[in-house]
C-alpha positions as a printed Julia matrix, in Angstrom:
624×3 Matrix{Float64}:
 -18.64  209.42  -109.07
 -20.11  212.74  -107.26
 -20.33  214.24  -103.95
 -24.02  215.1   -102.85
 -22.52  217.25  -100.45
 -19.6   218.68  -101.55
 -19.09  221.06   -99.3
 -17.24  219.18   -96.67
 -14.74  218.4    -99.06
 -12.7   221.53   -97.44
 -11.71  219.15   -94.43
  -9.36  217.82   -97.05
  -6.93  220.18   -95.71
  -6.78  217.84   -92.5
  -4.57  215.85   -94.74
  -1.37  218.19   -94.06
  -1.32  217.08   -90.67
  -0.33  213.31   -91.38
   2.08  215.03   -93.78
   3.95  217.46   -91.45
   3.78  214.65   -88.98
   5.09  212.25   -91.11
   8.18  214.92   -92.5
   8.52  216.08   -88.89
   8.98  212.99   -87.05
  11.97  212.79   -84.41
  15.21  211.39   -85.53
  16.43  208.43   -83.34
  19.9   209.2    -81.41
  22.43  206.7    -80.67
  23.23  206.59   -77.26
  25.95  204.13   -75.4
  24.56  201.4    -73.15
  26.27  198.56   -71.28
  24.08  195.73   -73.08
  21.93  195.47   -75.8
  20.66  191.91   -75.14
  17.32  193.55   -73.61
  16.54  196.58   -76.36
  16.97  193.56   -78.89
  14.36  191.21   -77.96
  12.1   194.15   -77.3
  12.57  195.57   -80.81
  12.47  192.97   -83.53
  12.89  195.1    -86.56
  16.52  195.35   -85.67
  15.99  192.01   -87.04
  15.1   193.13   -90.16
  16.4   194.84   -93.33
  15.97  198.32   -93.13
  14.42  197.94   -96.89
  11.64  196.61   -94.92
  10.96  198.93   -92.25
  10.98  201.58   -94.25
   7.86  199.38   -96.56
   6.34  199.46   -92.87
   6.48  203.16   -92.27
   5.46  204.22   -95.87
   2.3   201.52   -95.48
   1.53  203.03   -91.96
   1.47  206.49   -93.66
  -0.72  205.58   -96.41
  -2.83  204.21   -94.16
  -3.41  206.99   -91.9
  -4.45  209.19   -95.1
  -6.91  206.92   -96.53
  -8.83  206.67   -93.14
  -8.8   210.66   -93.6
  -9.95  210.66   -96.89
 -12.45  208.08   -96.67
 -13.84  209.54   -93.68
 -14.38  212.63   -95.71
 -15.67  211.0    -98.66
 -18.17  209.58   -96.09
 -19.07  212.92   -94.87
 -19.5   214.33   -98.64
 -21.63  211.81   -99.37
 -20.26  210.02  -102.49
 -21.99  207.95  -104.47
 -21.74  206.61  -108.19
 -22.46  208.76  -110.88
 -26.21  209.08  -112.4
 -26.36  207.15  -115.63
 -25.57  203.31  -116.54
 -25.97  201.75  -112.72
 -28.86  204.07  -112.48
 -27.81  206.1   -109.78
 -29.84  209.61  -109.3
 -30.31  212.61  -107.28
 -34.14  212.05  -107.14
 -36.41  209.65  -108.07
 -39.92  209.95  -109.13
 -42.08  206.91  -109.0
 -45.13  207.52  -110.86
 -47.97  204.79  -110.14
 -51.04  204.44  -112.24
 -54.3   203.9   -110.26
 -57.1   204.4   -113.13
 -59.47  201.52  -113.27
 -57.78  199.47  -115.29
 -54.84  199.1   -112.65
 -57.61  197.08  -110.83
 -57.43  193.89  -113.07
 -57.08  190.8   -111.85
 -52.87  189.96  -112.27
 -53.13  186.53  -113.3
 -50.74  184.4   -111.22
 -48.66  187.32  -112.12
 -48.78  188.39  -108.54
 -50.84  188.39  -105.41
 -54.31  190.92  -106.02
 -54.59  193.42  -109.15
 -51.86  194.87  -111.06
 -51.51  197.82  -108.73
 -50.26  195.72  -105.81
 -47.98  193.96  -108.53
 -46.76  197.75  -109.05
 -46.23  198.1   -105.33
 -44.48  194.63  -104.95
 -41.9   196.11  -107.77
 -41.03  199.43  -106.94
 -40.6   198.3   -103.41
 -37.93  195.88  -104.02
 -36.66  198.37  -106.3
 -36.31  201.06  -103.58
 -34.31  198.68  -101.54
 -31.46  199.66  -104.66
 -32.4   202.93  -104.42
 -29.28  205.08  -102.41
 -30.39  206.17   -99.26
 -29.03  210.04   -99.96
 -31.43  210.55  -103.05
 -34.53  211.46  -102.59
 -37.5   209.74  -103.84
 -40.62  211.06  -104.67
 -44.37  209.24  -105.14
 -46.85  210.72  -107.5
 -50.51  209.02  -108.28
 -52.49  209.51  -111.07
 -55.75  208.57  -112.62
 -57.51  211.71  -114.09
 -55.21  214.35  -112.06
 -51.92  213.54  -111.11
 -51.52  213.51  -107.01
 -48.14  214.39  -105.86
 -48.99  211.39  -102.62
 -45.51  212.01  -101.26
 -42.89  215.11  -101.76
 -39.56  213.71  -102.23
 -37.94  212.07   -99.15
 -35.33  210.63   -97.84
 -37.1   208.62   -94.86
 -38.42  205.4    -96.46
 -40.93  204.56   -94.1
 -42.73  207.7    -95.27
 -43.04  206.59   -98.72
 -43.79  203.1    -97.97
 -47.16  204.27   -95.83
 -47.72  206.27   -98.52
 -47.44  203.78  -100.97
 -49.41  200.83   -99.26
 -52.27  203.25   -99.42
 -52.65  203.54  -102.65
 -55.79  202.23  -104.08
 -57.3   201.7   -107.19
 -60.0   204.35  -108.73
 -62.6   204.09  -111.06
 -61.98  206.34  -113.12
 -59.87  206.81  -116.53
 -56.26  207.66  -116.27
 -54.66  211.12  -118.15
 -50.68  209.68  -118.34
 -50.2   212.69  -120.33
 -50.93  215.53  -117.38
 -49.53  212.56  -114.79
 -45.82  212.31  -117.01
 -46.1   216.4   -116.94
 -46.19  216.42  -113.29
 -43.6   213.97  -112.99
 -41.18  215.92  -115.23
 -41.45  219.05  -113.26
 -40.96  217.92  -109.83
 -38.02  215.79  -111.27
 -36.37  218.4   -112.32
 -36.41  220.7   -109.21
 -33.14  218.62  -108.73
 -31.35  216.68  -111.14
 -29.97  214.12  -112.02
 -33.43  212.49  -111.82
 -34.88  209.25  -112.96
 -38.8   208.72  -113.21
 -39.86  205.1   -112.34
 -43.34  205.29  -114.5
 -45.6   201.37  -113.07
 -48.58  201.34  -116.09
 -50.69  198.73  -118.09
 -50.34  201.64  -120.44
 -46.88  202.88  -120.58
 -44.25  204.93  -122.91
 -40.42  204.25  -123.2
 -38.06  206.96  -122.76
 -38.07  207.34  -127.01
 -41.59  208.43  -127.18
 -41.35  210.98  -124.48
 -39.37  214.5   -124.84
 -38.08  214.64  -121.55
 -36.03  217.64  -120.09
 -32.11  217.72  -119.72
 -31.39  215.46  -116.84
 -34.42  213.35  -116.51
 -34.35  210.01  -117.78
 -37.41  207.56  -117.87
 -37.68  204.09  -116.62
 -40.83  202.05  -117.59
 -42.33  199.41  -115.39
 -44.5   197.41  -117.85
 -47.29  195.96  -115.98
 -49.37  194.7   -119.17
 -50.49  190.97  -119.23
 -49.9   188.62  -122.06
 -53.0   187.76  -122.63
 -55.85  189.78  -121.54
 -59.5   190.3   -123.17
 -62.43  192.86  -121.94
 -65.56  193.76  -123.6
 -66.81  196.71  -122.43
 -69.28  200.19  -122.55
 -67.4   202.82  -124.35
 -70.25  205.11  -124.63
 -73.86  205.83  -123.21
 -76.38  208.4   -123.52
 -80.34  208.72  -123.13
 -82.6   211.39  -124.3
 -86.31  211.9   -124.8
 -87.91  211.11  -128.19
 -88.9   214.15  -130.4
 -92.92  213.64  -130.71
 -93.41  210.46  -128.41
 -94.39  210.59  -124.84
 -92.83  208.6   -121.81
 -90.42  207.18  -124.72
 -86.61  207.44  -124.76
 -83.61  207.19  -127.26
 -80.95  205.29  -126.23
 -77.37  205.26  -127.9
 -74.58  202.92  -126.91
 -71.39  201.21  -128.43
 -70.01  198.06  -127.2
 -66.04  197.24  -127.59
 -63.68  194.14  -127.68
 -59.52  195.36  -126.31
 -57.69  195.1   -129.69
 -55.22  192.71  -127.71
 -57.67  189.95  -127.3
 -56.6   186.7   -128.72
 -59.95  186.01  -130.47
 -63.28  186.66  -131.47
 -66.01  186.71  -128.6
 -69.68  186.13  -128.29
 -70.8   189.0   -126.48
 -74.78  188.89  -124.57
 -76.49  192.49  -123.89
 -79.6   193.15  -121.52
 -81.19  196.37  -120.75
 -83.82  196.92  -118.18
 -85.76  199.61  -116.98
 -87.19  199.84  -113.72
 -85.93  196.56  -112.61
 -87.78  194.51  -115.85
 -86.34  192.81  -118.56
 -86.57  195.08  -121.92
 -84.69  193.92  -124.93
 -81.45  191.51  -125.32
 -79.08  191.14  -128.22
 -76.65  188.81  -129.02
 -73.18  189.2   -130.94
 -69.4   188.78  -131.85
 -66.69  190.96  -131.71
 -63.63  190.94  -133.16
 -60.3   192.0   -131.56
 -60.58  196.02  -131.72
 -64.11  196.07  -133.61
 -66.83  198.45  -132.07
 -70.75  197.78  -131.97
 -73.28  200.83  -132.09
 -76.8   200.58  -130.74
 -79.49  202.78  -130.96
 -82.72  201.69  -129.62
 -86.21  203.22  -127.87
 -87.26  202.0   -124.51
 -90.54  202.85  -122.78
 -91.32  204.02  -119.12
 -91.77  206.64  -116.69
 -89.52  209.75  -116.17
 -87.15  208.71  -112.71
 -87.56  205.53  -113.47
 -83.7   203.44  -113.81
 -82.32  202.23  -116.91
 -79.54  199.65  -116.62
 -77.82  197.84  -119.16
 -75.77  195.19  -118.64
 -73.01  193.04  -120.79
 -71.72  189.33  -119.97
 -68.86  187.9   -122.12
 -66.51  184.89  -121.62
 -63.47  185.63  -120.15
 -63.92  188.89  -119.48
 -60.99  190.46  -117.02
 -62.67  193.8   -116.17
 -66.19  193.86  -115.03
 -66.29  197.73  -114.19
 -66.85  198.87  -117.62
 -69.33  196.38  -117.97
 -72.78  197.86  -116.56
 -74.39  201.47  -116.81
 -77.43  202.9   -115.26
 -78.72  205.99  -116.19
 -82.19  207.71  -114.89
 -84.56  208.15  -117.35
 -85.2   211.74  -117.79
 -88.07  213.68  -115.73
 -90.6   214.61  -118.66
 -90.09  217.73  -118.13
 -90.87  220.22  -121.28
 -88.77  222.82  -122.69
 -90.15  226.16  -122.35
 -89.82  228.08  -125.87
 -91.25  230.74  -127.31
 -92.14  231.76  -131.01
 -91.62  235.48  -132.17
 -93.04  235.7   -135.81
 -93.77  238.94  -138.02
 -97.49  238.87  -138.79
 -97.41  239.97  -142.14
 -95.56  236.5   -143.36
 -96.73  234.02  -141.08
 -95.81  230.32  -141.74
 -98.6   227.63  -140.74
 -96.8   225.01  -141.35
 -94.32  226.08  -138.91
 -97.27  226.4   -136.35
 -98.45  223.46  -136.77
 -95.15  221.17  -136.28
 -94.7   223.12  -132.84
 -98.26  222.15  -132.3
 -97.76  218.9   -132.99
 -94.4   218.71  -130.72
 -96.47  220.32  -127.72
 -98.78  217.85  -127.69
 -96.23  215.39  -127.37
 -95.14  216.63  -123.75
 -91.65  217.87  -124.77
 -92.52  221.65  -125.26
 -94.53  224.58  -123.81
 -94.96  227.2   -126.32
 -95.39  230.79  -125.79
 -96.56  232.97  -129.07
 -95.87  236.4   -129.91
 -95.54  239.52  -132.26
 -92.03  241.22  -132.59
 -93.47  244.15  -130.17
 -93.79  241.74  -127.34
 -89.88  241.76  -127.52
 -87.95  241.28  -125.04
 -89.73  239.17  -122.59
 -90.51  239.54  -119.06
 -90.32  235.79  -118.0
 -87.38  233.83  -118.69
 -87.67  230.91  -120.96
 -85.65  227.76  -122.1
 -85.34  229.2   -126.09
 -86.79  231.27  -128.06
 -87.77  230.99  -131.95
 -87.65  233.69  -134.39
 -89.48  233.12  -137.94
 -88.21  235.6   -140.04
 -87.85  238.57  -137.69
 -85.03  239.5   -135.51
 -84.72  241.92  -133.08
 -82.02  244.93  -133.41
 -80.13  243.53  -130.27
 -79.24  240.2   -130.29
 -80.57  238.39  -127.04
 -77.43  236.02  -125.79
 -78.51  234.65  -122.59
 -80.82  232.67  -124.36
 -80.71  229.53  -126.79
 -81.72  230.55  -130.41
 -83.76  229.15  -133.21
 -83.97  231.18  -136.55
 -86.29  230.75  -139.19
 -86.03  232.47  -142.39
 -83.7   234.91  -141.46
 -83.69  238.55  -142.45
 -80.44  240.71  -143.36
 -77.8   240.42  -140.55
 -74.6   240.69  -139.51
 -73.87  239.38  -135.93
 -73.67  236.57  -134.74
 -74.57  235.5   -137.96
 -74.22  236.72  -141.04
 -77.27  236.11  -143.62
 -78.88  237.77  -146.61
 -82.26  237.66  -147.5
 -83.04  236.72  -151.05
 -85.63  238.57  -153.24
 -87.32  235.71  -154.68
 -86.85  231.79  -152.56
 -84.65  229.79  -155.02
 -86.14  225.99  -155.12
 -84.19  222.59  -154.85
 -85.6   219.37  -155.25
 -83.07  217.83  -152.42
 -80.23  218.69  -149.72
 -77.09  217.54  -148.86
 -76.21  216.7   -145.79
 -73.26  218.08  -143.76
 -73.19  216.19  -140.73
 -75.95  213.33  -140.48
 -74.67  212.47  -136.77
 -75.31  216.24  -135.31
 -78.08  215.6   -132.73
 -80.13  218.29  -134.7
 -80.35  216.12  -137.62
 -81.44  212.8   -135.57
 -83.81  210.69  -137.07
 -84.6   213.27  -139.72
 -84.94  212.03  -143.1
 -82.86  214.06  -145.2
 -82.8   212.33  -148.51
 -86.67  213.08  -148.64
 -86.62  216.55  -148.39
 -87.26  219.54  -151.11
 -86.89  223.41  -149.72
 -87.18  226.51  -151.13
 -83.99  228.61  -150.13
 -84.53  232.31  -148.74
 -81.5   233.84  -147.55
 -77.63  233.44  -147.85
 -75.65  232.54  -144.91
 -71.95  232.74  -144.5
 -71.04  230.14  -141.93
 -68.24  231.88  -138.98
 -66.96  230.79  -135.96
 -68.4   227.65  -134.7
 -71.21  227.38  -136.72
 -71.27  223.75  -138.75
 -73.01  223.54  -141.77
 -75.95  219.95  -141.59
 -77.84  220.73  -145.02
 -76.28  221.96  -148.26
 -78.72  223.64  -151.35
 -76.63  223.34  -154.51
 -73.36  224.55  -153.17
 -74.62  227.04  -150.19
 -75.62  225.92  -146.86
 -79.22  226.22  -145.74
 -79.4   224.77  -142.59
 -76.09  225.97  -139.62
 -75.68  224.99  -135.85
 -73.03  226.05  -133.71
 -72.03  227.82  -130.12
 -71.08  231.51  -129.61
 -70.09  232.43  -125.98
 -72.18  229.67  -124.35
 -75.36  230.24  -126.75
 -76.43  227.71  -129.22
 -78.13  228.98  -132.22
 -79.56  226.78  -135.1
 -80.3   229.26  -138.5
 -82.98  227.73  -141.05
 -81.82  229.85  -144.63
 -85.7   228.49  -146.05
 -89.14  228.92  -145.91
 -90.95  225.94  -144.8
 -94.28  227.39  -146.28
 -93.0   227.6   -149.76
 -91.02  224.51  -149.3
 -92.16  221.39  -151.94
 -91.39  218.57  -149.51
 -90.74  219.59  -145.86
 -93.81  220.77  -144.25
 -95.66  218.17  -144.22
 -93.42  215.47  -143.63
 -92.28  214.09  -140.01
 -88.91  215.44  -141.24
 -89.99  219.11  -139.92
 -91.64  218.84  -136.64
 -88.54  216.59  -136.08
 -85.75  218.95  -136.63
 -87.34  221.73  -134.64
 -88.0   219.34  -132.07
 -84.43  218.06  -131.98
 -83.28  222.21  -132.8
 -84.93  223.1   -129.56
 -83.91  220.06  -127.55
 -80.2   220.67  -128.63
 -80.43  224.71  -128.09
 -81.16  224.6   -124.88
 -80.03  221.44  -123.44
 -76.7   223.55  -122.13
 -79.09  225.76  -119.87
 -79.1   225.01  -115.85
 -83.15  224.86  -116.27
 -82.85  221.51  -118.56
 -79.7   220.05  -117.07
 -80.89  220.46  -113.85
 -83.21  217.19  -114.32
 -80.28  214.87  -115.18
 -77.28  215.6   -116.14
 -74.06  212.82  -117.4
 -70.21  213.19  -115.94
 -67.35  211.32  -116.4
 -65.89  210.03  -112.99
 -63.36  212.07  -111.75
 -64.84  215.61  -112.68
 -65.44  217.84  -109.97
 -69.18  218.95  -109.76
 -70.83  222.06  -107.47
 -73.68  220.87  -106.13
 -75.59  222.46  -102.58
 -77.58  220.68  -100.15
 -76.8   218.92   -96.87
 -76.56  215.3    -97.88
 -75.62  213.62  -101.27
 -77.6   209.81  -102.14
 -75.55  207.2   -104.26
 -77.44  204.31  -106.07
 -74.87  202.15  -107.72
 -74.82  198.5   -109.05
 -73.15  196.05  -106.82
 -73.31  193.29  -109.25
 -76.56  191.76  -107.83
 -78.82  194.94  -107.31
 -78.96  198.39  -107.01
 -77.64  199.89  -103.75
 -78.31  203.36  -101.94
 -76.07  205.15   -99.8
 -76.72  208.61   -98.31
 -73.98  210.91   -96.78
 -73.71  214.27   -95.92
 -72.41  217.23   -98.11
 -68.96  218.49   -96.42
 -68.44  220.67   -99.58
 -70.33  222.64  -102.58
 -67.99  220.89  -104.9
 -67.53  216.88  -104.82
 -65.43  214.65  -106.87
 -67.33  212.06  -108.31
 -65.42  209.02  -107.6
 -67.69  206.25  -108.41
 -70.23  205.0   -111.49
 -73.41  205.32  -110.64
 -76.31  208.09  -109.8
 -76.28  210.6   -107.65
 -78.97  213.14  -106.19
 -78.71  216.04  -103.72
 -81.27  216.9   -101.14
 -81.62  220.06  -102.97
 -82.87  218.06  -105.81
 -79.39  218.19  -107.95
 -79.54  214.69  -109.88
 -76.69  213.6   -112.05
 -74.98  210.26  -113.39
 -71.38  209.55  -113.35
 -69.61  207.02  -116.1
 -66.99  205.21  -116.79
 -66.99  205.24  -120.51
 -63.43  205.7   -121.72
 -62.11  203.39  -124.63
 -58.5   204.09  -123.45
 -59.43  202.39  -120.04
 -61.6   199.31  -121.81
 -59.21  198.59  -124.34
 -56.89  196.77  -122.23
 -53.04  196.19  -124.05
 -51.28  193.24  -124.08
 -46.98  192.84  -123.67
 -45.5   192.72  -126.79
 -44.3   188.84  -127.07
 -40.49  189.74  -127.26
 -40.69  191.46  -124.22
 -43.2   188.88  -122.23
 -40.62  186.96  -120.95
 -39.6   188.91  -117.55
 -41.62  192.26  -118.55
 -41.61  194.7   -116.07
 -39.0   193.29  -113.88
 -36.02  193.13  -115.87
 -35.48  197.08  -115.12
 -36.75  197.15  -111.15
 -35.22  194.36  -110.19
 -31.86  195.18  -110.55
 -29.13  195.47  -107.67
 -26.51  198.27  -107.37
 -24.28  199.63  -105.18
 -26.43  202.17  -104.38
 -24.73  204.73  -101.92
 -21.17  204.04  -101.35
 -21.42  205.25   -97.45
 -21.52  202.7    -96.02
 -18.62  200.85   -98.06
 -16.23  203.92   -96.7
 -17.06  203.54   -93.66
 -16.57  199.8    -93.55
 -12.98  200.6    -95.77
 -12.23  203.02   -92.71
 -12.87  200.22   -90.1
 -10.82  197.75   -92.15
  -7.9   200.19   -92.46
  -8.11  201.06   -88.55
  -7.86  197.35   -87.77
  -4.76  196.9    -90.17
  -3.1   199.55   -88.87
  -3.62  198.52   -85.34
  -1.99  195.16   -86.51
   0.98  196.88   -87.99
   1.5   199.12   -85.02
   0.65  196.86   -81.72
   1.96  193.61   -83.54
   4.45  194.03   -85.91
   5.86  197.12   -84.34
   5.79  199.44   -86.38
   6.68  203.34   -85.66
């Protein structure tokens, strides 16, 4: 037991007064009457043994104090102590409301499993003792603190019917963070954590005084197939044509196997389909090429049977404006590279570059451009608010560090690093024979993609913001590069990847998660999203320069910001299933439990009892 409010317990002190009343009390004299027929029927405890009386008088005594003390206790506020009955000073009920929250119960409860969370924490508040306070905190990707903690329930309970389910994929890490710190502002605290996707009190470190209580809202049986990941880009070389990458995923709960049907379409018509199994947990990758028209709206769609969560299930994307990079090449004149002039040729023509040429005393530019190339020249200062492409570099030291060899040093093939760095896409590697012209030390964030022997030829990385891709070889006096797609394709793919970052690419489309917060300008904001049946456009105006993107679908600004907003998380898609020893009752065992809860109102009821009593004692059995 504790007092929340101990200090009242000073009006203990009141109990001297029964005391000194009690050792004070007058004596009864004996005075000489005529009769005593009268003063005995008045008084029947003449009638009985003193032994008996005196039983009476100590009773009445103990009486009196205990409506003191209880009274007190009352005032002090005592209730149990925080730890088996699950009595606390505050409670923290954390309540997941990512996407997957939204799935359909399954007899489990009336709606999704978020209303199944509200049903059980609200007959678990009913426990709950009306002294502690109890706090409600949201999360999907940022934890919401919905309600400071209370002690008026009605607050909380608005609060809590409000709650909705968001599209977007849950962070329980940052959410449990929250939690922690606002429970232990005052302790002892208890946080109350309603998930599909929960931890037990084991696998969290949780501060002194904080104790966690999961609410389990995971199904027993439960399968999804859904998106995982998405992305579009333009084709190195190819007009008006489009990569697409995408990976498929069956919930490693599901019970079995399922036949899975995938359609893409762009622009409203039918473009390819495939057909497939998954197995519990496996993942399927896709990368094909679609056709069509920059603006124009690629959706892909995915049906499966028995499929409990169709929100990860679609993704449109707008196909990227054909828009070119701007880029130009700054080569010394005295070792110029055809071949190198050529593959840029041959990558302008294709609509995804607009090359400017020039001699190192053209250096540094008046006009801004999207990157710049330098073929084996660089200038004294390094340029970094621009994207970078070396070829053949000379001696250097920052931000990278190469040495240029006296004679190229042949080899008849490379090694590859990393085959799934965008630079390297689609490049045929195994085919290719260079002639190596400088030493580079990889630093920093620079990732070695092709190995020569044991030194590294061919790094891309990031420094401050600026991408740079180094080429240690000279495709002139290379055996088999030049000529081969392999060449125009990785400078292609170098200058698509250096200066995607910059706000003159991105600006045509760029991806987002839901839940990020993006700056955008303009007066009014245009939604097209998939309602299941077609695509749907809704236009609103801009109250802010930074929105929260709160639903899948595209977006575009009247100030021509355009941007897509995805689902895509494999925590959310791969839905869990309850453990089978703890299916039976999951999730309620905990919340539905009964307890005292604050012991108020039983003091208050002992002091009415007592008065009563008491009263009996005194008026009836005449006691004094």
């Amino acid at each position: 037991m504790e007092f929340l409010h101990p200090k009242f317990l000073w009006l203990l002190l009141a109990l001297l007064l029964p005391v000194l009343l009690y050792l004070l009390r007058r004596r009864a004299k004996q005075v000489d009457v005529s009769t005593l027929i009268f003063f005995k029927t008045l008084a029947k405890e003449h009638q009985e043994s003193a032994w008996l009386r005196k039983l009476k008088k100590w009773l009445s005594f103990a009486l009196t104090v205990a409506v003191l003390i209880a009274s007190i206790f009352a005032l002090a506020r005592l209730v149990p102590r925080a730890g088996a009955d699950g009595d606390y000073r505050t409670y923290i009920m954390l309540v997941d409301r990512s996407a997957s929250m939204g799935i359909d119960a399954q007899g489990a409860g009336s709606g999704d499993l978020l209303a199944r969370a509200k049903s059980l924490l609200k007959e678990r508040l009913q426990s709950i003792p009306e002294e502690a306070g109890v706090a409600l905190v949201a999360y999907d990707t940022r934890a919401e603190v919905v309600q400071p903690r209370t002690l008026i329930r009605r607050d909380l309970l608005a609060q809590l019917d409000q709650l909705q389910v968001r599209p977007i994929a849950g962070d329980r890490q940052d959410a449990m963070d929250t939690a922690e710190r606002l429970a232990g502002l005052e302790t002892p605290a208890l946080i109350l954590h309603a998930s599909d996707q929960v931890q037990s009190g084991e696998e969290v470190a949780l501060p002194d005084g904080v104790t966690l209580e999961t609410v389990d809202l995971s199904l027993a049986e439960v399968s999804n197939v859904g998106i995982t990941a998405f992305q579009v880009r333009p084709t190195p070389l190819e007009r008006d044509t489009y990569d697409v990458y995408a990976q498929v995923a069956l919930n490693s709960g599901a019970a079995a196997a399922v036949p899975v049907h995938l359609e893409w379409y762009v622009g409203g018509v039918p473009s390819q389909v495939r057909d497939f199994e998954l197995e519990p947990g496996e993942k399927e990758t896709f990368e094909f090429r679609v056709r069509g028209a920059g603006g124009q709206v690629l959706r892909m769609n995915l049906s499966a049977e028995g499929d409990h969560f169709p929100l990860d299930d679609t993704v449109i994307a707008p196909l990227p404006e054909p828009r070119p990079v701007v880029a130009v090449w700054i080569r010394d004149p005295s070792s110029q590279d055809a071949y190198t002039g050529l593959a840029l040729r041959a990558i302008q023509e294709s609509g995804t570059l607009e090359l400017l040429a020039g001699a190192p005393d053209s250096w540094p530019l008046e006009h801004p451009v999207d990157a710049v190339i330098f073929d084996g020249w660089l200038p004294e200062q390094w340029p970094e608010d621009v994207p970078v492409v070396v070829i053949n570099p000379p001696n250097t030291d920052a931000p990278i560090r190469s040495q240029r060899l006296s004679l190229p040093v042949p080899y008849d093939a490379v090694r590859v690093g990393n085959g799934n760095h965008p630079v390297l896409f689609r490049v045929s590697s195994s085919r290719v024979a260079i002639s190596q012209t400088a030493l580079l030390e990889p630093a920093g964030s620079f990732e070695p993609l092709w190995f020569a022997g044991k030194e590294p030829v061919l790094l891309a990385g990031e420094v401050k913001g600026q991408r740079i891709v180094v080429m240690a070889f000279s495709p002139q006096q290379s055996e088999r590069l030049p000529l081969t797609a392999s060449f125009p394709l990785l400078l292609g793919n170098s200058l698509l990847w250096a200066s995607e970052p910059s706000d003159a690419v991105q600006s045509r489309v760029r991806d987002f998660a839901t839940g990020e917060l993006v700056p955008v300008s303009g007066d009014t904001i245009t939604w097209t999203r998939w309602d299941g049946t077609q695509l749907r456009r809704i236009t609103s105006p801009l109250e802010a320069q930074t929105i929260e993107l709160t639903q899948p679908g595209i977006w575009q600004t009247s100030d021509g910001q355009v941007g897509t907003s995805h689902l895509l998380s494999v925590a959310e898609s791969d839905l869990p299933v309850v453990a089978e020893a703890e299916q039976e009752g999951a999730g309620q065992s905990e919340v539905g439990r009964a307890g005292w809860g604050s012991l108020t109102r039983w003091l208050l009821i002992a002091v009415v009892v007592i008065l009563v009593v008491e009263s009996f004692l005194f008026h009836r059995m005449a006691v004094y």
